[in-house]
Backbone as a ProteinNet text record, in pm:
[ID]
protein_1_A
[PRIMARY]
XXXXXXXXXXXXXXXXXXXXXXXXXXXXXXXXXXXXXXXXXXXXXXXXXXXXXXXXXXXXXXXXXXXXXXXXXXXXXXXXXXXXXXXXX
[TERTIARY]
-7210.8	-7151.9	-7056.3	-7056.4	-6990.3	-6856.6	-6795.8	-6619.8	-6546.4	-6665.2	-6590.4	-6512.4	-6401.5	-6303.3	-6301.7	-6263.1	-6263	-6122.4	-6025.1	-5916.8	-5867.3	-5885.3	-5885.9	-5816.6	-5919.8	-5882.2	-5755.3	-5731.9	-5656	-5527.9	-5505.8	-5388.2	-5369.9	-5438.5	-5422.4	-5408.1	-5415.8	-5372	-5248.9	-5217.7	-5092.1	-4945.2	-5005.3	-4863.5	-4946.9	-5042.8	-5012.1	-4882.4	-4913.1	-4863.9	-4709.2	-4688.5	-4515.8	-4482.9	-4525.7	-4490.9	-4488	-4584.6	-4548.6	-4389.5	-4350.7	-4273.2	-4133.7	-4125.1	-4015	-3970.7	-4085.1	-4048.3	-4065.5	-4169.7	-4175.6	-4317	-4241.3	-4432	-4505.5	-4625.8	-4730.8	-4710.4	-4649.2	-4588.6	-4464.6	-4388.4	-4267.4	-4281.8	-4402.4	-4460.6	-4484.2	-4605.3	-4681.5	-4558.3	-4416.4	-4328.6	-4271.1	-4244.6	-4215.5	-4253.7	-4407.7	-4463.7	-4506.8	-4479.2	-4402.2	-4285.3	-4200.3	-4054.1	-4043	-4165.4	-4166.7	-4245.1	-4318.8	-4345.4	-4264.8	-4165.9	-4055.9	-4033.4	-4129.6	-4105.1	-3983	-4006.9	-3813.7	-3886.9	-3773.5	-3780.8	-3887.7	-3858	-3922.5	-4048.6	-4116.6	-4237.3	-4327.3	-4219.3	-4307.9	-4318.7	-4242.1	-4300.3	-4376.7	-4405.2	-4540.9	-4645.3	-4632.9	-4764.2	-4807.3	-4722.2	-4769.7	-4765.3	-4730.5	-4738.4	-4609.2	-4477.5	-4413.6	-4240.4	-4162.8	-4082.3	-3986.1	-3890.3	-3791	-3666.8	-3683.2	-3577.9	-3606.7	-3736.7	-3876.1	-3859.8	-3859.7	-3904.1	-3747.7	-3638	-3491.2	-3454.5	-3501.5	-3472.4	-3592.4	-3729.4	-3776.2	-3766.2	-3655	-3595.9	-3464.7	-3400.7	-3298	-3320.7	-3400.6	-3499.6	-3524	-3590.9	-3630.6	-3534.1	-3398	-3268.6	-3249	-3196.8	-3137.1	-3249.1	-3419.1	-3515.5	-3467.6	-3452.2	-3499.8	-3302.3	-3219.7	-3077.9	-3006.5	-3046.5	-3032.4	-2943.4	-2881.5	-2799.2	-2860.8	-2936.7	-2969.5	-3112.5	-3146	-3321.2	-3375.5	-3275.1	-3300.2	-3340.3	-3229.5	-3243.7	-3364.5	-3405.8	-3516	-3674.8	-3633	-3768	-3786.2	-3673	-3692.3	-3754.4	-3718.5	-3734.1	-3878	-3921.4	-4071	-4148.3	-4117.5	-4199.7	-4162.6	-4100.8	-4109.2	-3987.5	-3900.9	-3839.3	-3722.6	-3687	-3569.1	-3644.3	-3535.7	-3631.3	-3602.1	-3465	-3378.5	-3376.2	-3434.1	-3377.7	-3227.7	-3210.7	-3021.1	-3050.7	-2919.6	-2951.1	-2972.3	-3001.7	-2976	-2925.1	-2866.8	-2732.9	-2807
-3762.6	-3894.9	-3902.6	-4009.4	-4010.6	-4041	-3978.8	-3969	-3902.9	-3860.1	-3796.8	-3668.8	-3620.6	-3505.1	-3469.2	-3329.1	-3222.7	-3259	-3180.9	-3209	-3078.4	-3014.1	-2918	-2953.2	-3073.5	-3155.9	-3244.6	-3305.7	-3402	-3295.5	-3221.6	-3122.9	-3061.8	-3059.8	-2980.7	-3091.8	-3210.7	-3323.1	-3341.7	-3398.5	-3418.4	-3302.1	-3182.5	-3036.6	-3061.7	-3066.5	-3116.6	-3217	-3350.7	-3442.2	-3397.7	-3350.6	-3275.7	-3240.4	-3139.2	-3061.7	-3078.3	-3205.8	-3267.2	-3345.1	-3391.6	-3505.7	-3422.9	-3329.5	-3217.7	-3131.2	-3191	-3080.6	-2925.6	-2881	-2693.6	-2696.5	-2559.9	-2486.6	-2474.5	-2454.6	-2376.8	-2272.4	-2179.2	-2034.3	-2098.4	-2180.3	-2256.5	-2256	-2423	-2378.4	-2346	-2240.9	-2108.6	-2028.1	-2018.4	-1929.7	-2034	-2152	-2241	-2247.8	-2224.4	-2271.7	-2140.4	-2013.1	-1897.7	-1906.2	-1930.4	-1995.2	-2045.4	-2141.9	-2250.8	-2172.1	-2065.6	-1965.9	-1902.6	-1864.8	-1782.4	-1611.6	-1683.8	-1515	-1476.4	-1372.7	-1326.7	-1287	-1257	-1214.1	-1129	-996.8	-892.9	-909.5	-970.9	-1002.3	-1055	-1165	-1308	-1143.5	-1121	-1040.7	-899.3	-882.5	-780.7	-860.2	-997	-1077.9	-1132.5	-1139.8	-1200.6	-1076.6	-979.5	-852.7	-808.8	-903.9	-915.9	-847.9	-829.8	-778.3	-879	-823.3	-866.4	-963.6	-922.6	-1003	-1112.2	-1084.5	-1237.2	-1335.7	-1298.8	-1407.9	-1436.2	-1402.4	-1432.7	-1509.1	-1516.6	-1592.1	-1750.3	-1736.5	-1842.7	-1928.1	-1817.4	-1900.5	-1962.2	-1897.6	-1965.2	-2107	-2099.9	-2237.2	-2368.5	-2277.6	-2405	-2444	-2379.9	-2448.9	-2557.9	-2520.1	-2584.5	-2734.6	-2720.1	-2835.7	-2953.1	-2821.8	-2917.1	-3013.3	-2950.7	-3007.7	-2964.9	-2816.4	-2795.2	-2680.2	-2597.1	-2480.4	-2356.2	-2390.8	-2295.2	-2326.2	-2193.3	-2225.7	-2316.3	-2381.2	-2387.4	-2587.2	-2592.1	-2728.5	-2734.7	-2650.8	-2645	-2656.5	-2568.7	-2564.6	-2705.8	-2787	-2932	-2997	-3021.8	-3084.4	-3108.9	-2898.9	-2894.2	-2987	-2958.6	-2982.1	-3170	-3184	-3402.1	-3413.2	-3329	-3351.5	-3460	-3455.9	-3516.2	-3640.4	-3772.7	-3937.1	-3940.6	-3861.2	-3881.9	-3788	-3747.5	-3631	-3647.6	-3526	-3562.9	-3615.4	-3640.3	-3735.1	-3587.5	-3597.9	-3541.5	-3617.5	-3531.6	-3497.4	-3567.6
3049.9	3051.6	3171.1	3296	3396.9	3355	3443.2	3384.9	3282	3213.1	3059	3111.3	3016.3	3012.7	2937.7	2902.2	2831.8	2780	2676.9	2605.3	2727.9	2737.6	2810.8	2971.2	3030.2	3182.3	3143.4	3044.1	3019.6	2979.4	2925.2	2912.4	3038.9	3133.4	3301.3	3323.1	3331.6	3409.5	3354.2	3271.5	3201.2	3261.9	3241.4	3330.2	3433.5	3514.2	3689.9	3666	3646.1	3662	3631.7	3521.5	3454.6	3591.3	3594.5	3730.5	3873.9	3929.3	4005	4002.4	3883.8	3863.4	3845	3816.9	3762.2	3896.5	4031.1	4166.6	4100.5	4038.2	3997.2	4098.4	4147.4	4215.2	4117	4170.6	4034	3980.3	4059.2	4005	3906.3	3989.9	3824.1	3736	3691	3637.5	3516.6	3556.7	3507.7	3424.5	3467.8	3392.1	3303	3350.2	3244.2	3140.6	3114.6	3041	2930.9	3016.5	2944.9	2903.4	2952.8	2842.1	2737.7	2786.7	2624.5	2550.9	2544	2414.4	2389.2	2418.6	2362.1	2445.7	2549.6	2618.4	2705.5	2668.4	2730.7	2918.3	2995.7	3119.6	3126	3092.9	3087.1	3043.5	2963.7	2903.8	2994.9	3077.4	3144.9	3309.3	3323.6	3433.4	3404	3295.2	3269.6	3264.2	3221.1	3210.9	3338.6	3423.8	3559.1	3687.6	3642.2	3699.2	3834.9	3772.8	3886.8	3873.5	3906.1	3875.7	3783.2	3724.5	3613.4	3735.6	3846.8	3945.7	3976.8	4006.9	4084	3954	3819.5	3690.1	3727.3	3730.6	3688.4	3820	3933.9	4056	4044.6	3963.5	3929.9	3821.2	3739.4	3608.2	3672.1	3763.7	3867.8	3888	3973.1	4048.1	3935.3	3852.4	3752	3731.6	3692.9	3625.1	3709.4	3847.9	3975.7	3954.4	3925.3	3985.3	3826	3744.1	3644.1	3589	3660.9	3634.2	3504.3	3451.5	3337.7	3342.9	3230.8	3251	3135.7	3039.4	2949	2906.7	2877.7	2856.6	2693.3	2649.7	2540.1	2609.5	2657.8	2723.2	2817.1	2877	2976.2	2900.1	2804.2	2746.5	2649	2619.1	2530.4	2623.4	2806.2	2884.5	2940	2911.7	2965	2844.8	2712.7	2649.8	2576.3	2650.7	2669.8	2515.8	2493.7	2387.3	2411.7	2564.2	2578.6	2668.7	2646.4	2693.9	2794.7	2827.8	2973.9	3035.7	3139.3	3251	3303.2	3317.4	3389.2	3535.9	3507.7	3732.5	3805.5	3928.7	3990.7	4101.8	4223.4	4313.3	4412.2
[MASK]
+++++++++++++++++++++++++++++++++++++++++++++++++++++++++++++++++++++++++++++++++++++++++

């Protein structure tokens, strides 16, 4: 059927689109979206094969993109809990 999508394309469109709109790389992201499962530092960089400094300098970043200070707020934000983003500067 021309045009049809998978639930699958429409959930990759939907976090493109997040993530376009939020300013995160794809590597962002990709750890973001490890955050919002509950994975700690150490976890998210055995799963992506990268060091414990690299996840804590891209959990840095996200804070700074996303205008937030704790992962508890970050992860409401990834996952559309909050109506308002904070301003940014």
């Amino acid at each position: 059927m021309p045009g049809a999508f998978t639930p699958h394309d429409l959930i990759r469109g939907v976090r493109d689109a997040s993530r376009v709109s939020l300013g995160l790389s794809a590597r962002e992201a990709e750890v973001m979206d490890l955050i919002a499962t509950g994975r700690s530092n150490g976890e998210i960089a055995r799963q992506l094969f990268l060091s414990e400094k690299t996840i804590k300098n891209h959990v840095n970043r996200i804070y700074a993109k996303l205008g937030v200070s704790s992962r508890a707020t970050a992860i409401a934000l990834w996952r559309g809990m909050m109506s308002v983003m904070p301003a940014k500067d």
